[in-house]
N, C-alpha and C positions, 0 to 999 in steps of 0.2 A: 504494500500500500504506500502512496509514497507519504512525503512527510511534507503535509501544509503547516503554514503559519501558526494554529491552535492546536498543532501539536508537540509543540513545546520543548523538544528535547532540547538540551542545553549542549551543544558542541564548544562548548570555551576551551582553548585551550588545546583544541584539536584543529590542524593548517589544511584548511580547507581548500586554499590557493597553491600547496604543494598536490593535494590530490588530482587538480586540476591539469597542473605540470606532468604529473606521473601519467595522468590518460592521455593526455597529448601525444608522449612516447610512447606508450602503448600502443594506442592506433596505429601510430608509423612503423609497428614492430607486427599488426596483424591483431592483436587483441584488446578483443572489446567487452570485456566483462572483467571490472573490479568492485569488487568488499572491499570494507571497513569491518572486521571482526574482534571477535574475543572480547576480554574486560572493558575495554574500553564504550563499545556498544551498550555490553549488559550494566555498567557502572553507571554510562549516562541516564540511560532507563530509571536506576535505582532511584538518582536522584529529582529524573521529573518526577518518580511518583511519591517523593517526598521520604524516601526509607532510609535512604544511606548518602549523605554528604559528599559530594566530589568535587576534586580541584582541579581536573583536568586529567591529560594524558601524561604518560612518563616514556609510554613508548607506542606505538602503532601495529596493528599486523593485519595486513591486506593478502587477500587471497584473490587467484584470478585464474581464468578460464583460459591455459597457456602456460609457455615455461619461465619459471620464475627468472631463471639464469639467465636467460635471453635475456628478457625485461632487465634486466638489474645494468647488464653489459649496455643493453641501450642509452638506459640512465647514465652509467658511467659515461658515454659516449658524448650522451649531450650536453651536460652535466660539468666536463671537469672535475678532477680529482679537489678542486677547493670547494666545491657546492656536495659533491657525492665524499667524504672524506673519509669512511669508513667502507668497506666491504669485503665479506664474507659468504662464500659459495658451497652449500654442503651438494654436493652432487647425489648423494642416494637416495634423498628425496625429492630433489631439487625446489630446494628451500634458501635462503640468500636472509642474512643479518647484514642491515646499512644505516648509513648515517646521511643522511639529506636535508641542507641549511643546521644542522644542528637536533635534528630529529632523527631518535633513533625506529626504523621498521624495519618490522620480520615479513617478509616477502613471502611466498606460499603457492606452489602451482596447486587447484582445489585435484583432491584424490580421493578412490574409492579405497577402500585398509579390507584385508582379507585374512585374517588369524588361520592359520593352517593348524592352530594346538593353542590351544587355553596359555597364558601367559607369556608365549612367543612372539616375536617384533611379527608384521603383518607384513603383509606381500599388498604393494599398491601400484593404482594403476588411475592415469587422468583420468579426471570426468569435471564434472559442472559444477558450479558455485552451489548450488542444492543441495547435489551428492556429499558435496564434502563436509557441510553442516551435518549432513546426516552419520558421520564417522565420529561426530565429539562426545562427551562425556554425558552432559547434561542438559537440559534444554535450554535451562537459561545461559549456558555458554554455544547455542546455536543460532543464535540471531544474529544478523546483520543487517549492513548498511550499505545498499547498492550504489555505487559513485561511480558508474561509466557515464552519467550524465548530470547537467547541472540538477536535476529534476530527482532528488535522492530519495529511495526506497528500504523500508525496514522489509527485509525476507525473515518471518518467523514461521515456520513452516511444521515447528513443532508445539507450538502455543508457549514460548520460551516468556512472553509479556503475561500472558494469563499467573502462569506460576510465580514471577516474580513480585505480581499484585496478590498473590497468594502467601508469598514468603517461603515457596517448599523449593526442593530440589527435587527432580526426579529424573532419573536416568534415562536415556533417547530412546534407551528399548530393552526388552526383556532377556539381553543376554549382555548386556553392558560392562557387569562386572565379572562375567564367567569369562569376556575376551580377556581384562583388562583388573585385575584384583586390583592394584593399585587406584583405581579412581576410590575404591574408597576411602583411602588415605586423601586423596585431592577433594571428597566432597566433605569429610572431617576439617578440612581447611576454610574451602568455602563457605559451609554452614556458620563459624565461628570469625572468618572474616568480613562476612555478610549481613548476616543475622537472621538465615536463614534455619527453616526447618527440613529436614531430612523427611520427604515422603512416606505415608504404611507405605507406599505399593515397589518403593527403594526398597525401605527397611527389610522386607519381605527380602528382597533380590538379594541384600546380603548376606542375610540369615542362611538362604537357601546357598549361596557361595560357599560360605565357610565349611558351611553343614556337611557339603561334598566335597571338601578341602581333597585334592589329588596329592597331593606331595609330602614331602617328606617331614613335613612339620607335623602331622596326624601319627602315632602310635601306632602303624600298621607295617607288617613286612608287606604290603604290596605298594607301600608308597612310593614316589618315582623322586628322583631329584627336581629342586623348582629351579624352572629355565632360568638360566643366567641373564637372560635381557631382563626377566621381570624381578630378578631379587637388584639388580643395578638401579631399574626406576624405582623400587621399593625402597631404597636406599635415598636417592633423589628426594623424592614426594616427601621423606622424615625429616630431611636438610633444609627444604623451605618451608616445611610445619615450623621446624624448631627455632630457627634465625628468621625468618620474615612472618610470620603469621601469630596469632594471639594463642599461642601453644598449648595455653593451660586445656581450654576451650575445646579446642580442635581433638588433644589428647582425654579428656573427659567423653568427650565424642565417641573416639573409636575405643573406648574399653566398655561405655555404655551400648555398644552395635556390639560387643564382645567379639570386635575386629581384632586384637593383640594377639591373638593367636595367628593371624599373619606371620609375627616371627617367632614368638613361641608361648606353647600354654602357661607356661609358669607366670610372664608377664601379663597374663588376664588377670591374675588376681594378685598383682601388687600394687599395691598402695602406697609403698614410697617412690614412685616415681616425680613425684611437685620435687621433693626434697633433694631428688641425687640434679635435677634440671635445675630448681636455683642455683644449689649451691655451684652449679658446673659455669651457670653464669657469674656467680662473685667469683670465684677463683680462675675466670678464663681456660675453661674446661671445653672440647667441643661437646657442646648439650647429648650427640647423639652419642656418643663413646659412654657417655654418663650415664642416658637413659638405658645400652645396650648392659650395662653394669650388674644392672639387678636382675637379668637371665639367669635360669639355671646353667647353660653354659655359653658363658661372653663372648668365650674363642671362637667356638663354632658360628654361632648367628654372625659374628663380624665376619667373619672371612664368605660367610652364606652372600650378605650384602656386601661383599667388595668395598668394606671399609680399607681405606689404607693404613699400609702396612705397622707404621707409625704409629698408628693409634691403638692396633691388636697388640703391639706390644707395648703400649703401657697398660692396657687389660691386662696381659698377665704378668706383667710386673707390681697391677695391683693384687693381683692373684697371690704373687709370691710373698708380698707382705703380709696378708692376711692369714696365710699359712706361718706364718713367723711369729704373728702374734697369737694363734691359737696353739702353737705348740708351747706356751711359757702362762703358769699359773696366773691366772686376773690380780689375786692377791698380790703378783710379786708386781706385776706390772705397773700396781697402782700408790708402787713403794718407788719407783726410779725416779731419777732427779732429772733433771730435764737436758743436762749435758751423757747421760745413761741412754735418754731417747734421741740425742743427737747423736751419739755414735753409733749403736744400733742400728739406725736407720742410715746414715752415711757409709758403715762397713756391708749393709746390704746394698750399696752402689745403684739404688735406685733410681728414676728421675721424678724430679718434684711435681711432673704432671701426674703420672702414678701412684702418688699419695696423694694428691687432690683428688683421683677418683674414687679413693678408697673413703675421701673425710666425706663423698657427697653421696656414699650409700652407708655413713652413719656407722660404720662398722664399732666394733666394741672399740674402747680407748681410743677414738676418734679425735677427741676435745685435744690432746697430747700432741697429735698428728697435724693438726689443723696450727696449734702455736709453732712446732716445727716451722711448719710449710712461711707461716707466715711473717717470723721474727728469729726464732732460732739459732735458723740455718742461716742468717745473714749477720749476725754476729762474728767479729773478728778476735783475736789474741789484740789486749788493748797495748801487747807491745812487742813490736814488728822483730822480723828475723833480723835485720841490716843493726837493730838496736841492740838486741841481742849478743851480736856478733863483735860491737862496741863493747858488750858491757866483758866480754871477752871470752863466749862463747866459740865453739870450732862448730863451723857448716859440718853436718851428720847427720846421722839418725839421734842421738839427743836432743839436738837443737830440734828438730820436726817435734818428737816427743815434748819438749816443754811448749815450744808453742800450742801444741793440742793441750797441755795442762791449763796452761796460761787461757787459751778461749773457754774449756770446761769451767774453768771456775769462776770467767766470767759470766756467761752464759746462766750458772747454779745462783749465780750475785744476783743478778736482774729477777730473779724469781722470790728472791728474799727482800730485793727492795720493794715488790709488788707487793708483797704481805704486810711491808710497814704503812 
């Protein structure tokens, strides 16, 4: 339908006279059919119908009946590298990231997705601005904005406006999340970034997902390994829950759909996960290495989601402290001085992001670990080797030894001035 005057959608902030530029090249390149899609569509919507505040766009993503790469070359072409100053050509989809006057768009030849197996990348092939709406997640992310002429048209072709004057989410069709388990992780986002409700007739679609869960995360010898594409966007979809989205919310979300079985049962029913994700943000923890913490096994599920490698091992180097600390009586534990916990801890040669993961699942003598991390360890001998060596010490192993004497019993001092 197109969009008259009394209907109101607010385009601020989206370059309407670059869209203009883009069709102009288009044409001369053979195509004539471009969108306006994604967030930015459905954000505007949000805010003509007064639900959700918006400031404009951050970035754009137009899709079009033709190859993206063409188009983009065109643009470069006509363009100049100082008007077009960024671009990026992924060829296997033929999809293209650019920058034009200072506007970043994602570029998009529209495609049909063919899942040849539950959780595997899709097999695609052109087709029409329609079609390709009809491959996304949710309805309210299949609407558009037809721009091959000045004359602009909303394509909602799934009642994506109905739903969003409804507040629900609901998925484009009845096998949305059996293609793609991950959307539910992406609609646990959008629910809590939006302020949206998760449809019965969703709800239902996940339930039934889980329910049939094929892989190897269900307790059964006939379970298969889960495809490597889909534990990588699994991995993905967690990383912008956790750093770009209202996380709390989102993760409330998918333990109430009793989606966490995603990466494994144990983490359905834990309850300290708020605690190990603060704490993983006050201590500059990455959230998801924190969250994966409280797994019955951390090792396994990181490396399931192609966490890097870096961060499976400070998993089990928080592993190995917690093994250190359970093998020595509580009693004695809660008798060491605090230069006792700095050595200890310094001769397990561990690194200080792997005791930070260990204070953000709260583990026993946590409190100990945490002053470590945080003042401790940064304590020096208040009197240097070079002084030392004046006072008329010989460079050795003594000299090493008194200065570790010399910071212990500073380190034991600040503990006693605390008490005064």
């Amino acid at each position: 339908m197109p969009i008259k005057p009394d209907f109101g959608l607010d385009l601020q902030g989206i370059p309407l006279e670059l869209f203009k530029l883009i069709r102009d090249v288009a044409k001369n390149a053979g195509i004539n059919r471009i969108a306006l899609t994604g967030g930015v569509v459905r954000d505007a919507l949000l805010h003509d119908l007064g639900i959700k505040y918006w400031q404009g766009a951050k970035d754009i993503d137009l899709i079009i009946e033709g190859s993206a790469s063409k188009l983009a070359k065109e643009l470069q072409y006509a363009l100049g590298t100082e008007r077009l100053s960024e671009l990026r050509i992924h060829q296997a989809y033929d999809t293209v990231e650019m920058r034009v006057d200072g506007t970043l768009i994602d570029l998009t030849t529209a495609r049909l997705e063919n899942y040849s197996a539950p959780g595997q990348n899709p097999q695609i092939t052109p087709s029409n601005i329609e079609q390709d709406l009809a491959r996304r997640d949710f309805t309210v992310n299949s609407i558009a904005l037809d721009i091959s002429t000045d004359e602009l048209r909303l394509i909602d072709p799934f009642g994506g406006v109905k739903d969003l004057e409804k507040g629900e989410l609901n998925f484009l069709h009845d096998r949305s999340v059996e293609e793609d388990p991950t959307r539910i992780i992406r609609g646990a986002r959008y629910a809590a970034r939006l302020g949206l409700e998760m449809s019965p007739n969703s709800l239902k679609q996940i339930c039934s997902t889980l329910q049939n869960w094929p892989w190897d995360l269900h307790v059964t010898k006939e379970a298969c390994p889960m495809p490597p594409a889909m534990s990588t966007r699994l991995r993905l979809e967690l990383e912008l829950l956790l750093t770009q989205e209202p996380w709390e919310e989102a993760l409330k979300n998918l333990q109430e759909w009793e989606a966490f079985v995603l990466l494994e049962q144990k983490l359905q029913y834990d309850q300290q996960w708020r605690r190990r994700i603060r704490w993983a943000k006050k201590l500059k923890v990455e959230p998801l290495t924190a969250f994966i913490a409280g797994a019955n096994n951390p090792i396994s599920l990181a490396t399931r989601l192609d966490i890097p490698k870096k961060q499976i091992e400070l998993l089990a180097e928080s592993l190995k402290l917690e093994d250190l600390l359970s093998s020595i009586a509580t009693n004695e534990l809660s008798h060491w001085l605090p230069s006792r916990w700095s050595q200890e801890i310094e001769n397990a040669n561990l690194k200080p992001d792997a005791i930070a993961i260990s204070i953000c699942k709260g583990v026993s003598m946590w409190r100990p670990l945490l002053r470590w991390w945080g003042r401790w360890r940064q304590i020096t001998s208040p009197i240097s080797a070079i002084e030392l060596i004046n006072q008329g010490w010989q460079p050795g192993p003594e000299l090493g030894a008194e200065l570790r004497r010399l910071r212990a019993t500073q380190i034991d001092k600040i503990r006693s001035d605390n008490k005064t």
